[in-house]
Structures are given as structure tokens and as C-alpha cells.
N, C-alpha and C positions, 0 to 999 in steps of 0.2 A: 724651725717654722718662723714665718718675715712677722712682725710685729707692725702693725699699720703707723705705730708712732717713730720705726724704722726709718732714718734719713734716706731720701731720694739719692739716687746715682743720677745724678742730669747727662753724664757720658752716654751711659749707658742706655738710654729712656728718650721716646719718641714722643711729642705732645701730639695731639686731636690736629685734624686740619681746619678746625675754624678759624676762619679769618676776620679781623677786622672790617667790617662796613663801616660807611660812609661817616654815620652820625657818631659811631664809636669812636672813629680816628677822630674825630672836631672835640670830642668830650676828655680825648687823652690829652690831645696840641692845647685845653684850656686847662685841665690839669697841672699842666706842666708850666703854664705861664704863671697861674694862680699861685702855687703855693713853690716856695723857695726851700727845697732839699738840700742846700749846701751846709746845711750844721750850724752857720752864722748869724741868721737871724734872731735875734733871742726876744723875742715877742712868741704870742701863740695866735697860731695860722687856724682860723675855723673853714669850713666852706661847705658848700650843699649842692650835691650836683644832682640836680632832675632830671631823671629817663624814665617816662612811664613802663606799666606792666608789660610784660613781653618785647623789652627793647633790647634786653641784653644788660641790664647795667653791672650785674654782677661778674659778667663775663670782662665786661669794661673794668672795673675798679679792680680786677683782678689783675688784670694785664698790666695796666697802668702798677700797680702797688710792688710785683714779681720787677718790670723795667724799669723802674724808677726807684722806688721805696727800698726794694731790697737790695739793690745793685749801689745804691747812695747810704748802704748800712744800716739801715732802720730797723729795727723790731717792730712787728704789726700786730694788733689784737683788734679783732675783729669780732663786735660783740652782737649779737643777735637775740630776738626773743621767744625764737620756738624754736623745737628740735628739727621739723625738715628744713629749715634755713643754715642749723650747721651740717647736717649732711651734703646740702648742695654745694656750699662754699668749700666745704674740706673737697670735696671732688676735684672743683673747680680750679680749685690751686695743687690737687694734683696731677692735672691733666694739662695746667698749661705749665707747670714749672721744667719742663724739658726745655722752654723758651730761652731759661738763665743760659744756657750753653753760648751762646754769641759774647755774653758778656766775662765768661771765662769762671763761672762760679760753677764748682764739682759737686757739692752737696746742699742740699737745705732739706731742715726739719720742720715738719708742721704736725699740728697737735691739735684736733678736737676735742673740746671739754663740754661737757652739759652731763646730764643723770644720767642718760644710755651711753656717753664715752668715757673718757678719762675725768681724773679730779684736778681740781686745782692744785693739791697738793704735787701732782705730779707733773707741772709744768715749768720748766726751767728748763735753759740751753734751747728753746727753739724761737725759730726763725719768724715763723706766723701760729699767732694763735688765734682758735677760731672757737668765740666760748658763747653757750648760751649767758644771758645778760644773768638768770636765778643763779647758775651756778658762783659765779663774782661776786654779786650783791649780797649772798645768804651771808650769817656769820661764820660758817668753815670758810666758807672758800675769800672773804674780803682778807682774810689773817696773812691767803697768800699771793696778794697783787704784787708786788716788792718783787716777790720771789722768780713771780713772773716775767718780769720786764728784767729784771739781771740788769749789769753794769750795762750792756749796749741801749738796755731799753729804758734806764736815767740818763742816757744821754740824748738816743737820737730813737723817737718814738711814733708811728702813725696811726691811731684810735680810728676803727671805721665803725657808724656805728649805722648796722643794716636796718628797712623799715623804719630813718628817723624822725619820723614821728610820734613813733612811743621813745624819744631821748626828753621828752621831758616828765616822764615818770620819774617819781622818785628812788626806784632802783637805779636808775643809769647815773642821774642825781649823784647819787651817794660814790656810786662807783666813776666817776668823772671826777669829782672832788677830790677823791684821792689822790688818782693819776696824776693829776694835777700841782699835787704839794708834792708828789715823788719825782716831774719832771714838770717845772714850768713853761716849757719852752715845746711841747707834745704838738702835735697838730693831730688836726681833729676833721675828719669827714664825714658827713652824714648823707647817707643814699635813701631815698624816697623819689617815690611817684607822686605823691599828695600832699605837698611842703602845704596848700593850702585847706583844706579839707577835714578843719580842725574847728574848736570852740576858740574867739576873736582871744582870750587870753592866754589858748594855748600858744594858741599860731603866733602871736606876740614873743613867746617865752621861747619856741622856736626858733625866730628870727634873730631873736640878742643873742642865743647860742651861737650860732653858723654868721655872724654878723652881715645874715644878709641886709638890715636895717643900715648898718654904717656902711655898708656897699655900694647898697644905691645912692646914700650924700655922696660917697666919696670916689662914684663913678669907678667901683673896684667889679670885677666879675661881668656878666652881662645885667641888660638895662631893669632888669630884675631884683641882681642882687646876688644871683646865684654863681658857680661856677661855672656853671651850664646847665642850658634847658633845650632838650629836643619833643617837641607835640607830637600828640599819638597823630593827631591831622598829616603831620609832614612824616611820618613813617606808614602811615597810610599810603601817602600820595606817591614816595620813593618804592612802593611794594614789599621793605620789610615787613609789613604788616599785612595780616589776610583782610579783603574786601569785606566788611561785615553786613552783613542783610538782617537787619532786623525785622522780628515780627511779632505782635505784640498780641495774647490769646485772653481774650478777658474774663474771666471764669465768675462764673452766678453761683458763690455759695449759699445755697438756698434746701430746705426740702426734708433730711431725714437729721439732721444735727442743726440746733441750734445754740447759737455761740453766746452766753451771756454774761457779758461784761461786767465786771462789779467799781466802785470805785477803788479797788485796791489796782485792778488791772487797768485803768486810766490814771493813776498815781505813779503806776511801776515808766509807764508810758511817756506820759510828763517828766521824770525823774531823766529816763536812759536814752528815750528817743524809741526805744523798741518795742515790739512786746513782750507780754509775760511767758513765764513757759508753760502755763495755765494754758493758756490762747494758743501758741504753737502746738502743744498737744493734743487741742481741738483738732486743729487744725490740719494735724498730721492722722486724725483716726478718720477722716473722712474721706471714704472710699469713695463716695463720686468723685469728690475733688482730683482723688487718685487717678479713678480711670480717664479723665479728661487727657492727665499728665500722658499716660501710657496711649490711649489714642492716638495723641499728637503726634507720637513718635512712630506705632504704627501704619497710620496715612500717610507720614513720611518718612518712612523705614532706610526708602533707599536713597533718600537725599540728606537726612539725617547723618548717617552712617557712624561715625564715632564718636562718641557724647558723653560730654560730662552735666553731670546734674546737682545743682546745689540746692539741697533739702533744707526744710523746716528749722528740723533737729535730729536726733539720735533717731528717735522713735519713728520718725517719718521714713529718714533712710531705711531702715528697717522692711517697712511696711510699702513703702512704693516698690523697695528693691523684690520683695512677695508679686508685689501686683504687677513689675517686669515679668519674672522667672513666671509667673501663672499663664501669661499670655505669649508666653513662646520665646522671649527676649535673653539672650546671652546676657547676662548683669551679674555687677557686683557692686558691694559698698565698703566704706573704711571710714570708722569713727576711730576718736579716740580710746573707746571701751572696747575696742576689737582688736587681738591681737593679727598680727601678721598684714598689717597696713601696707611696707614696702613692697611687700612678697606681692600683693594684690597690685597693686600702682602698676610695678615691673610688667605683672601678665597682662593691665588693660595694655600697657605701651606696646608689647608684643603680640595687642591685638588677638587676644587669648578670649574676650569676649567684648562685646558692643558697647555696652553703656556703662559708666562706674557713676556711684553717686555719694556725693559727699554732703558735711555740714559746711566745714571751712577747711579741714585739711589740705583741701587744695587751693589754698587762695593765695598762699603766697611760696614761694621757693618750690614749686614743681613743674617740673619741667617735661612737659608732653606735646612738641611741637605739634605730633597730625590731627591735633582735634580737629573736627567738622562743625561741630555743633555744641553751646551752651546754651541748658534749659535752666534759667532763674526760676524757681519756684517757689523761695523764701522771700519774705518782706524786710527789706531794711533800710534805714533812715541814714546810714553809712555811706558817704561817699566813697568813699576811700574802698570798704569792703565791696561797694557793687563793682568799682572799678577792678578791683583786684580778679574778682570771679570773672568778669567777660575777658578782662586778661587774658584766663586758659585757654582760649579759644586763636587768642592774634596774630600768631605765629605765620607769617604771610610765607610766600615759597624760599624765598632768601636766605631763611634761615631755619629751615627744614620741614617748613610749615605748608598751611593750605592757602590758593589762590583766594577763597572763601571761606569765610564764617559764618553757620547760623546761630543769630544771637534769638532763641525764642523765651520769647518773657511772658509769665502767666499771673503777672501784677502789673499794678500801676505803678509803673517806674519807670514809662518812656522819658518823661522830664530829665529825670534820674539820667538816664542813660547818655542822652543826650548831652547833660553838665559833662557827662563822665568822658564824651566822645571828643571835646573839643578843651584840650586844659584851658583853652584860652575863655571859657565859658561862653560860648556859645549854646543858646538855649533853641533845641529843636523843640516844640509845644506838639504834642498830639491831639487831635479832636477828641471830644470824650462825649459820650451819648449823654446828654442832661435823665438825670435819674432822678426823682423826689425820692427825697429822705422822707420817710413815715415816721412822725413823732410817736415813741410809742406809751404807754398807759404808765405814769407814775415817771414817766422819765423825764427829766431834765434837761434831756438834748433839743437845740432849735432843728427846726426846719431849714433847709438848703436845696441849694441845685450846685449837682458837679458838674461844673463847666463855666461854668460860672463862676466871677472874681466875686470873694467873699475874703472875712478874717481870718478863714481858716486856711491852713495850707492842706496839702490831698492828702497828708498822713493825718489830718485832724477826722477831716472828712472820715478817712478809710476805717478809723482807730471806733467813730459813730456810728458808722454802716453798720457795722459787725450786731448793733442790738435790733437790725431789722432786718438779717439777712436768713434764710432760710434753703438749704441745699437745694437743689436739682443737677442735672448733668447736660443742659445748656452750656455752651460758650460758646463765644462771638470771637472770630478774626478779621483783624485789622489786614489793610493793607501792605506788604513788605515793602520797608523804605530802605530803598537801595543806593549810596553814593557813584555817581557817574561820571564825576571829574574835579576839576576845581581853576578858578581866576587866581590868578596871582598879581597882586599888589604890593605896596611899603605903607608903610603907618605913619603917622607922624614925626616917628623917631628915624625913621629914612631904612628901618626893619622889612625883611619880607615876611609877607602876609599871606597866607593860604585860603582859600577862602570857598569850602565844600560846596558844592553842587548836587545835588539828591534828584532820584527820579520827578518826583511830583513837586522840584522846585524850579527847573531845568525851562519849565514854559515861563516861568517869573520873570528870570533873565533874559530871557528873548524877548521880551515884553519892553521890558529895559532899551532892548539893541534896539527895537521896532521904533519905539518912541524917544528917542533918545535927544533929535531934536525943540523935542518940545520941551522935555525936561531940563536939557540945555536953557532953554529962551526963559523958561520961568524958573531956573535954577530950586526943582521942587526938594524940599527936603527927601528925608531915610523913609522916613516915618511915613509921608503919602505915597512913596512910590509902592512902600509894601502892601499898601493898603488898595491900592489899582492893580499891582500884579503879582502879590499873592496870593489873593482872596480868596481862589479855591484850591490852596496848597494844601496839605497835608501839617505839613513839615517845613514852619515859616522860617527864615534867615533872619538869623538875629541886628537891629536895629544900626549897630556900629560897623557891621561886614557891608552891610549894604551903604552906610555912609563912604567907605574907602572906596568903594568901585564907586559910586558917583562921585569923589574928587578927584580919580581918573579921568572919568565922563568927564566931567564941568574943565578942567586943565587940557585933557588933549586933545578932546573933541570924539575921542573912539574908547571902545570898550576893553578895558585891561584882555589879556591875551588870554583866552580861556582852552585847556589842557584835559584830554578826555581819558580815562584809565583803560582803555582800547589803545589808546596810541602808546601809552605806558607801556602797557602788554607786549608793544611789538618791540621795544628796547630793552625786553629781557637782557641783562648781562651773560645769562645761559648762551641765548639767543644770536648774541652778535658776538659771542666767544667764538663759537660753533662756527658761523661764517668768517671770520679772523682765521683760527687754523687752515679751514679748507682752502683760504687764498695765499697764506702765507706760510712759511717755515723760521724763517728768522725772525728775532725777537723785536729788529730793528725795524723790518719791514712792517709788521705788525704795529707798533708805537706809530712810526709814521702811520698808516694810514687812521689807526684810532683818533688822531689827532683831528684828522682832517675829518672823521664822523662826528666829534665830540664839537668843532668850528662852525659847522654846518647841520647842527641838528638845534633849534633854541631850545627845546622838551629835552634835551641830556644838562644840556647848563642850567636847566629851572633845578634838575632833580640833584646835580651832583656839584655844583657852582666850580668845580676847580678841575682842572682836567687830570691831574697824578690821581684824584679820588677814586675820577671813573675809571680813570689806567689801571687802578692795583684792584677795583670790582673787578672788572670786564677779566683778568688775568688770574686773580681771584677763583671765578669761576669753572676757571679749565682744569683747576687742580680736583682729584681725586678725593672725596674721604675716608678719610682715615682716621680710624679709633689711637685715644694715646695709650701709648707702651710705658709703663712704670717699672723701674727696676730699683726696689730698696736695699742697703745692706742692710744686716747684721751687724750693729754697730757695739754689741753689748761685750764688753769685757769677763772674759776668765775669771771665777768666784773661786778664790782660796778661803777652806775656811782649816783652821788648826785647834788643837786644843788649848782650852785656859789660857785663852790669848793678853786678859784682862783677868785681874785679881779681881774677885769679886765684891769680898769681903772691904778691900780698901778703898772700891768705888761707893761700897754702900756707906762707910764711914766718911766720906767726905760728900754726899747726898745730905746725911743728916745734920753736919757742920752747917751747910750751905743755909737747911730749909731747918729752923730748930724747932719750926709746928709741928715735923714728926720727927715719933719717936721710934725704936725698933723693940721696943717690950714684947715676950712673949715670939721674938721670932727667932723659931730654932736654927734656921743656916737657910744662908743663898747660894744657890747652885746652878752651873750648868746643866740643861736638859745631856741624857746619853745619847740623844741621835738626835739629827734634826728633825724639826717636827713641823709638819705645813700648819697648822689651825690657828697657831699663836705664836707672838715674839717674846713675849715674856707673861708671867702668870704669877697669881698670889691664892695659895692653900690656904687655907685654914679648916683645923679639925678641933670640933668642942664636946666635951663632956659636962655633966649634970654641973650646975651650981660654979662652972669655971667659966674663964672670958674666952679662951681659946687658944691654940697654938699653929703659929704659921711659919710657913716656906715661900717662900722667893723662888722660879723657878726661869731663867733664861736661856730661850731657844738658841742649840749650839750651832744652827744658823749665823748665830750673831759673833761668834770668836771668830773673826778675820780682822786682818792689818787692814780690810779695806772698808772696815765699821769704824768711827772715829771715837775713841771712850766717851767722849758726849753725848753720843746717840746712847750707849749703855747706861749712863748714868742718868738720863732723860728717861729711857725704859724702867728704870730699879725707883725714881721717884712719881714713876706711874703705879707701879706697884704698892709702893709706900702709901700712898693717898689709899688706896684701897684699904691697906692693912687697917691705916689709923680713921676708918670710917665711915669713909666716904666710898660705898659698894657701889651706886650708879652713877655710872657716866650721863649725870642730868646736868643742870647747866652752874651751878656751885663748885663741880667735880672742873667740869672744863674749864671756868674762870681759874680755878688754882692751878689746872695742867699747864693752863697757857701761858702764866704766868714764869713757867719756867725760860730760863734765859734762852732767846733764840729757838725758841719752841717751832716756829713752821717752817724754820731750815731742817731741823732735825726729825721733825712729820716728813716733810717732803723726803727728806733721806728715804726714811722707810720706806714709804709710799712709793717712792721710786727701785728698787732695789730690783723690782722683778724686769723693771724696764734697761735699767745702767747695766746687770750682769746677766751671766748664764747661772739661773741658782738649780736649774737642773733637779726641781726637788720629786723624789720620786711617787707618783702614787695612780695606782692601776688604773684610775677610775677616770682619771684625769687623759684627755683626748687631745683639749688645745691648750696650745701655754697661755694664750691671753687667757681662760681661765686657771690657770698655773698662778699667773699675774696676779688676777682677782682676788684669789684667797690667801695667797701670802698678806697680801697688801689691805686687806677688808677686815672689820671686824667681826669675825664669825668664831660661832664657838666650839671648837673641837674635841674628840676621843681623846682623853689621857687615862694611864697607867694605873690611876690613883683608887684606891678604895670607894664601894659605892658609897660610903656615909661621907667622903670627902667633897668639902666647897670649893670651887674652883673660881678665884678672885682672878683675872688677867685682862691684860691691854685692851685683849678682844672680848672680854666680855664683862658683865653684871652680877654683882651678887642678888641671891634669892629669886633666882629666877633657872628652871629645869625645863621649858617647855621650849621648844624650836621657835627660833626666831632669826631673822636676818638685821643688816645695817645698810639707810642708803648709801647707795655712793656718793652722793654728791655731798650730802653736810654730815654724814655719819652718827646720825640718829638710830638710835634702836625701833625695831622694828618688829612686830610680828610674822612669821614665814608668809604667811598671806595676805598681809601690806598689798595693795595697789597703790597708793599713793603715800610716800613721805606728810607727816603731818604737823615735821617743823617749817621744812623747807616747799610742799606739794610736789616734789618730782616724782615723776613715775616710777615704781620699783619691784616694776612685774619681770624678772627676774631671778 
């Protein structure tokens, strides 16, 4: 049976037909310039390359790290902070690693590691590793960074670390630091959508990391700092990105709940930026609030059509997902306290039913290009997180997604949305109905109007509301504000500039063209012109976009060249693929004439600036998809095992030479187990009677008598055993400082720990279906059936003394556990299981 940590056959294995787009090739050509792969630079290379939500960047760093990184020798660890970010990345490098084949490379191993994969102990000899960020940083698994990187990876190293913008927590911290004094000369990439969208001292601590700060002095990367930056604006505007229509639902919590705020939850508020879960569970037991939600969806059932929903909290997904299913709607939901999350994900993707709704699990690493529609339903003060959530949605046709998006939002977070829509901030403002605040009886809140500039920002305001609000099942919709093209200009820095156009802003700009010589003659600033023609906009342009088109105006005398997403539409790459075949058959004919359409059209040279770009899109497109073909060997080595391979007696006497803290008083003989035994690798008996200390045995799995065990590992095994005899019954954290202490200790862990992975141990037992769980219990500490007399204590590797009751070990730092453990309560991994 294939073992997923099995090395890929690149011969033999077909990758995915995803191609490279536009902004991926620019992001790999700055890759490539940016950082210096030849081994000789002996400095460390930082960098930050930004590709918002849904741009692909993983697919990018991926390709890029397989053609360059690994083809130039490197070992890759690639460190992450949740578990669906290592599933997607483990995919993702094995769906494009059939790529290595041009470069003449027959095999590569990659390795998942977090709580639900592999451990760290069992990571050595591969190629890429793909590890959640806890399993590294815990104290099991930092013991084996070393182990990890192996000699290729103290030489030639490249640390990707996903979402960085949690690298400046202090796990990455600790775990960078290492890397760091194991190989000073590593390089280090950090992928994020939200380099800025951080507290002013993170974002600082950020920047000295990825040197984007000494970038911009020393004119290194772009004029930012970064290695590259692609705006969600200009992958909008190219059509990777779906058309988003937003619509904004304002909901009058008022009526049969009332929300009362205490100072602990205006404290919790001030402190995180969010609310309490006090307030979110208001929030989520309110059934009008509810049916609003479900309405919305109803009245537009069939424009809607596949939806993801970001709830409250747990309890909300719960309960809205009741008030789908009540009113006739295909739904499902996946929290973290529910098992079978992928299995669910899978059936929304295969459209198994309509609407899935989440907290967050979908906000970063899922990948469900056909959404239609995201309902926000939750409040957050999160940049980063609101961007991430409309994300699921952006997926434009290009890249297997929808020509549109509805973004329907049931809070005040068009501001929000808007920072969110344009990295370059650009602030779209929505009209907001002026409401008086009701000062209420004994409260200390002032009076206001929203709409109105005041001290407070709309989370001060909204966090206020909440002590005068009272349900009903009222709500107000807003107009849907829809983008319909965009001008294109340069900046100061001689940059192109994008610069959105929205339905209800569209008359602005005409206004502009209309008057233009008068604005000309009085050279009017940004500021009045928005204020004469945007006046009854919706949806204002921000102050600096409208400065660039008038330094157009006021310089050429005409209005920058303004670019409609109708004419986009009709330079589908599908589109003029499709007309390419039909006129031509040779490759050549075809080139030629693309040439002549790409010379002759200015809207393909806005969208693709270089013509090989458009050439390898337009060509790109004709090709077929195709799912990738994996083929792993069986890489694992023939397991000889013999008897009394090792004298036992003469390793345990030079064990107690070594370590003269123990003694062997009281132990009657060490011996080989008579058959191999799956539960344990070695064990320590002890049997006491009235008024005596006890009398022990030594007992080692004859698993372990092979030439291909090195006496190290046995005499590492027999001084595990020892520490039990002389006292030390639980593996608590006294037990381990002393294990660890033994010489070379997480080489000879890892041995073990690897053993079901390196050989065929073939160990037999009925019950047992798949070897990965074969794998598991050889390698885990779990406590097994032996031979032994009931009144006997069973002391061993794998287990505890004075302890009879069923229990497990996590995987990830190898904690004891109760069998019904959800959660690790050294390390918090999950260990449902």
C-alpha cells in the first residue's frame, strides 16, 4: 500500500494543466532576479512577495520554489499556521512536481507535518517540507529542526513562511532563530496578501524582517520594497478576478432580544478590536436577525446560487445552518468542533448542496473557484480577515472561477470593503442614513449621528448602538455598486495606475470630460472637482485617483484613455483562442497573426504590456484540463530481523557506565521479547510484594534485533527503560529533560519514529486495514496487551506507570493523553483520533 510520504516518480506522473498567467510569470521573472540561488552569496536574502486573496500565490511560490529552488539544490520548509494551509500546499507541490521532468530530476520527497500528519521526528531525507508553524515551535518537535534540514539543508536552504504576517509572532520568532544559527546564509520568503494591515509596530517588525525597509533606500525590489506586488484592482481589471457586485443589507437589530453591553464587553472591545463571545452569542440566538439572512438568499435564490457564508461563531453556524435546512435550502456547515470538515468542503465543491457556512475555516487556503456569492454576516475590525473572506468568492473565469461575484454584506463594513478592494487604499465611503443615538438611562454613552464626522470611528459608534438597539425584521437595501471599467494613468514614479470606475461614479467622470476646459483654465484642484461632480455619487473616488487624471488633463489637454469591462469581455483569451484555431493550423501562422492583434488592439497592451505574455495566455487557453497523475514508489527497504542480534546484558552494562544516576538494583534479567510485538519497543515490569521495593524486567521488542537497528538506538531504548526502573514512572517533563539528555537523542527518536516509514516491518495484526495506521502504532506511544500476570506493572517507552485506564498520545509533541482528549493540552493540537 503507496505511503503518501512515498517519493514521487516524476517519469512516470503527469502534473495538472494549470498554467501560468500573466501576473504569475512577472512574480516568478522578479523571483528570480531578486534573490541569488547560486550557493555564493553568503549574506541572507529576505523578501515579501504580495499577491492578494485568490491570485494564486501559492500556486506561484510553488512553481517558482519546484524550478528554481529545487532544481538549484535547496531544501524547502515551508511553514504555515493552520492545518488547511498544509493540506493545500502538500497538494499543490504534488500536483505540479511532474514539472521537474524537463529539468532531468527522477524523484522528489515531500513531507507534511502538523497534528493530523506526520511528526517532526519523522522528517529527514526530504526535499520540501510542509509543516504547521506549532508543530516546529512546540518543545518535541524544535529538538528536531537539525534533523530536518540534513546536510543539504545547512547548506543551501529556502524558509517560505505562508500568511506572513503572523512571522512576527513569537513561535516563528523562536523557530527562525534557530534556522538561522543552523544555516546563516538561508533565505527567507514571506507570502502575504496584507504586508500592511497590521498594528504600526507590527508592520515595522515585519518590514526589518523581509527588508522591505532597506529596499525601498536601496532601490532593491519594487518601489515599495517588496519583491513584487500585483493589486486585486489590476487582476480585476485583466479578468482573473470575478466582477464583484456588491450589496450592502442593513439589518435593524431591534424587537424581541435585547443586547446589553456591560463594561467588561466594551473593555474586551478596546483590548482586541472585536467583540465578546457574550455579544456574538447574542447575536447568533437571534432569529429575526436570522431570517433576514435566509430571506436574502431566498429572494435571490437564483442569482445567489453557490454561497459561502461567514457566521458570527460556532453557535450561529449552527443555528442559521437550522434556519437554511427549515426553509427548504440545501446547506451545510464546518466548524472546527465538527468532525468530517474536508468530506463536507469536497460535497459543497461537487455541488452536492447550495450553501456552506463557516466561521473562518474558509478564509484562508480553500480552494473553491465556482463560488457565486459571499454573505458577511459577522463583524470584524480585521482587515486582513474581511479581505480574506470576500477572497472565496474572486475567482474570475481565468482561473476556473465566475465572471461575477456577489459580495452581500449584512454590516457596516462598506468602508471596510472598499480599503479591502483597492491595496492601494482607496476609500469608497457609502451614504449611511443619519440615525440618533438614544442616550440611554444611567449610561455614559454621548449622543451622535452616523454619518457624521465625529471622534468615533463606525466600530465605536456600532460597539454604542448595541445599548439602544432592539430587534425587529426590517432591513434596508442599498444600492448594488457595480465596477464598469477603469482610466489608466502613471503616478509620479512614472508607475501604471488603475484607476476603478463604479456605476454611480461613471457620471463623475463625464462631468470631468464635459468641463474639462474650464478646469483646464482654472487649473481646479482633486478636491473641488469631486465636490462638483460627485456630489450625488454613491460611491466617491478617492482624492489622489482623481489628482492623476487631472495631471493627465492639465498636461495633455485630454482625458487619460478610459477602458470598459465589456470590451475586456470581448478579448476573452478563450475567445480569440477559439477564432485563432478556426483561421489557422500552424503554430506559425497563428504567432504571426496574434502579433498583429496584440499591435493593433491598445486594451490587450493595457491588460498584458508584453506580447510573449498575451502569446503564451491566448495559447494557454486552447489547451485541455487535465487533473495531475501521481505516481509514488515504494521506496521502503526489506526488514531483516534475527535473533539476539545485540547482547543485551552488555549494552545494559555500559548504559549504566555511561549514566552512573542509575542503578540496576533489583532487576532480575533483560530480555528479548519471543515475537514481535506491535504496542511497544521496549518495556519495564515490575512486580511488588508486601513490605518489598520491587522486582523488575527489562523487556525489548524483537522487532528491534536487526543489523538495520544501530546498538545506539537499543542502548537509548534500555536507558528509557532504566529512568523508569529508578523512578521516574511518568513521561512528565523531569522524565524528558533526562531522556533528552541522552547523547544524540532526536537522531535516535527519529530512527524509531521512522522505522514504519524506511522499511517493510510487515508486522502482523488482524485488525489492522492500512499500514499508515501499521505506521502509527508502531511509532506512537500507545499502551498494549502483554503476556504478563494481572497483578503486573507494565513500565515501557510507550507508556506510564500507575496509570490502568485507556488513554492515547498526541502526535505532534507526544503528551499523554486521555482516549477522549480533543485537544492536546501541552501543545493544543487536535487529537480526535
Amino acid at each position: 500500500m503507496e505511503l503518501y510520504t512515498d517519493p514521487i516518480n516524476i517519469k512516470e506522473s503527469f502534473a495538472y494543466s494549470r498554467e501560468l498567467m500573466s501576473h504569475q510569470i512577472e512574480a516568478i521573472e522578479s523571483l528570480n532576479k531578486y534573490f541569488n540561488l547560486s550557493g555564493k552569496k553568503n549574506v541572507q536574502q529576505n523578501g515579501l512577495l504580495v499577491m492578494p486573496t485568490g491570485s494564486g500565490k501559492t500556486f506561484t511560490a510553488v512553481n517558482w520554489l519546484l524550478n528554481s529552488g529545487v532544481v538549484y539544490g535547496y531544501r524547502i520548509l515551508w511553514l504555515a499556521h493552520r492545518q488547511e494551509l498544509i493540506d493545500q500546499t502538500n497538494n499543490e507541490f504534488r500536483n505540479q512536481a511532474p514539472s521537474l521532468a524537463k529539468h532531468g530530476i527522477n524523484k522528489l520527497r515531500i513531507i507534511p507535518i502538523s497534528g493530523m500528519h506526520l511528526k517532526m521526528s519523522q522528517a529527514s531525507r526530504y526535499d520540501i517540507n510542509i509543516c504547521s508553524i506549532s508543530s516546529v515551535a512546540n518543545k518535541y518537535g524544535y529538538r528536531f529542526i537539525r534533523r530536518l534540514l540534513g546536510a543539504p539543508g545547512l547548506e543551501k536552504l529556502i524558509v517560505v513562511i505562508d500568511e506572513a504576517h503572523h512571522a512576527v509572532s513569537p513561535s516563528y520568532q523562536k523557530v527562525l532563530k534557530r534556522i538561522t544559527q543552523l544555516n546563516p546564509n538561508r533565505i527567507l520568503l514571506g507570502l502575504t496578501a496584507t504586508p500592511t494591515r497590521m498594528q504600526d509596530y507590527d508592520r515595522k517588525r515585519l518590514f526589518d524582517m523581509f527588508n522591505v525597509t532597506v529596499n525601498v533606500e536601496n532601490n532593491i525590489g519594487n518601489t515599495k520594497g517588496y519583491i513584487y506586488e500585483v493589486t486585486l484592482k489590476n487582476l480585476l481589471i485583466s479578468g482573473f478576478l470575478a466582477n464583484p457586485i456588491y450589496k450592502k443589507i442593513e439589518t435593524n437589530i431591534a424587537g424581541e432580544i435585547e443586547y446589553l453591553i456591560t463594561e467588561d464587553d466594551e473593555a474586551f472591545f478596546n483590548k482586541f478590536g472585536e467583540l465578546s463571545e457574550k455579544l456574538k452569542d447574542q447575536i447568533a440566538k437571534s432569529s429575526s436577525r436570522n431570517k433576514i439572512i435566509v430571506k436574502q438568499y431566498l429572494d435571490n435564490k437564483n442569482k445567489y446560487g453557490k454561497t459561502i457564508i461567514f457566521a458570527v461563531n460556532q453557535n450561529h453556524c449552527r443555528a442559521l445552518c437550522e434556519e437554511f435546512r427549515s426553509a427548504g435550502i440545501k446547506c451545510d456547515y464546518v466548524i472546527s468542533d465538527k468532525s468530517g470538515a474536508q468530506e463536507t468542503i469536497r460535497e459543497f465543491k461537487e455541488n452536492k448542496f447550495e450553501v456552506l457556512i463557516n466561521v473562518q475555516i474558509l478564509t484562508e487556503g480553500s480552494d473553491i473557484p465556482d463560488v457565486e456569492t459571499v454573505f458577511l454576516t459577522r463583524q470584524t475590525n480585521s482587515d486582513s480577515l474581511l479581505m480574506q473572506m470576500i477572497g472565496r468568492g474572486l475567482r474570475g473565469p481565468s482561473a476556473g472561477g465566475t465572471k461575477e461575484v456577489n459580495i452581500i454584506d449584512f454590516h457596516d463594513t462598506w468602508d471596510k470593503f472598499s480599503f479591502w478592494l483597492n491595496p492601494e487604499q482607496v476609500v469608497i465611503e457609502a451614504t449611511e442614513e443619519k440615525t440618533q443615538l438614544v442616550k440611554e438611562k444611567d449610561s455614559n454613552y454621548n449622543e451622535g449621528i452616523i454619518g457624521r464626522k465625529s471622534e468615533y470611528t463606525p466600530w465605536d459608534i456600532y460597539i454604542k448602538l448595541y445599548n439602544s438597539m432592539k430587534a425587529n425584521v426590517i432591513s434596508k437595501e442599498f444600492d448594488e455598486v457595480l465596477p464598469v471599467g477603469w482610466y489608466s494613468v502613471l503616478n509620479e514614479n512614472g508607475e501604471d495606475v488603475n484607476v476603478l470606475v463604479y456605476e454611480d461614479t461613471l457620471y463623475g467622470f463625464k462631468e470631468i470630460e464635459k468641463f474639462k476646459e474650464k478646469f483646464i483654465k482654472g487649473k481646479v484642484n482633486a478636491k473641488v472637482v469631486i465636490s462638483i461632480c460627485f456630489n450625488k455619487a454613491i460611491t466617491k473616488p478617492k482624492e489622489n485617483e482623481v489628482r492623476l487624471i487631472l495631471d493627465k488633463l492639465y498636461e495633455d489637454g485630454e482625458m487619460p484613455i478610459y477602458y470598459t469591462f465589456e470590451e475586456r469581455a470581448l478579448l476573452d483569451p478563450k475567445i480569440i483562442a477559439a477564432k485563432m484555431n478556426r483561421l489557422f493550423v500552424k503554430d506559425e501562422d497563428k504567432e504571426e497573426w496574434l502579433k498583429e492583434v496584440f499591435e493593433s488592439t491598445p486594451l490587450l497592451k493595457e491588460l498584458y504590456k508584453l506580447f510573449y505574455v498575451f502569446k503564451k495566455t491566448v495559447f494557454n487557453a486552447c489547451k485541455l484540463r487535465r487533473d495531475a497523475e501521481i505516481k509514488s514508489e515504494d521506496a521502503r527497504e526489506e526488514y531483516k530481523i534475527v535473533d539476539n542480534m545485540y547482547d543485551l546484558e552488555e549494552l545494559l552494562d555500559e548504559v549504566l557506565e555511561e549514566n552512573i544516576f542509575l542503578n540496576k538494583d533489583n532487576l532480575l534479567s533483560i530480555e528479548w521479547s519471543d515475537t514481535v510485538v506491535k504496542s511497544w519497543l521496549a518495556l519495564c515490569c515490575r512486580w511488588t510484594m508486601e513490605d518489598e521495593e520491587g522486582i523488575y524486567k527489562i523487556y525489548v521488542n524483537k522487532l528491534m534485533s536487526s543489523p538495520q537497528v544501530d546498538r545506539e538506538v537499543i542502548k537509548y531504548l534500555i536507558y528509557h527503560e532504566l529512568l523508569h526502573k529508578n523512578g521516574y514512572f511518568k513521561h512528565d517533563d523531569k522524565f524528558r529533560e533526562l531522556e533528552w539528555k541522552y547523547p544524540n537523542s532526536e537522531e535516535l527518536d527519529g530512527f524509531m519514529d521512522e522505522m514504519a516509514i524506511r522499511y517493510k516491518l510487515n508486522i502482523p495484526n488482524k485488525e489492522i486495514t492500512d499500514e499508515n495506521e501499521i505506521a502509527d502504532d508502531v511509532i506512537t506511544e500507545i499502551v498494549g496487551e502483554t503476556k504478563l500476570n494481572s497483578n503486573d506493572h507494565i513500565l515501557s517507552k510507550e507508556s506510564d506507570a500507575q496509570n490502568t485506564k485507556k488513554y492515547k498520545f498526541c502526535r505532534n509533541c507526544g503528551n499523554k493523553l486521555p482516549e477522549d482528549a480533543n485537544f492536546c493540552d501541552r501543545c493544543g493540537n487536535d487529537t480526535r483520533y
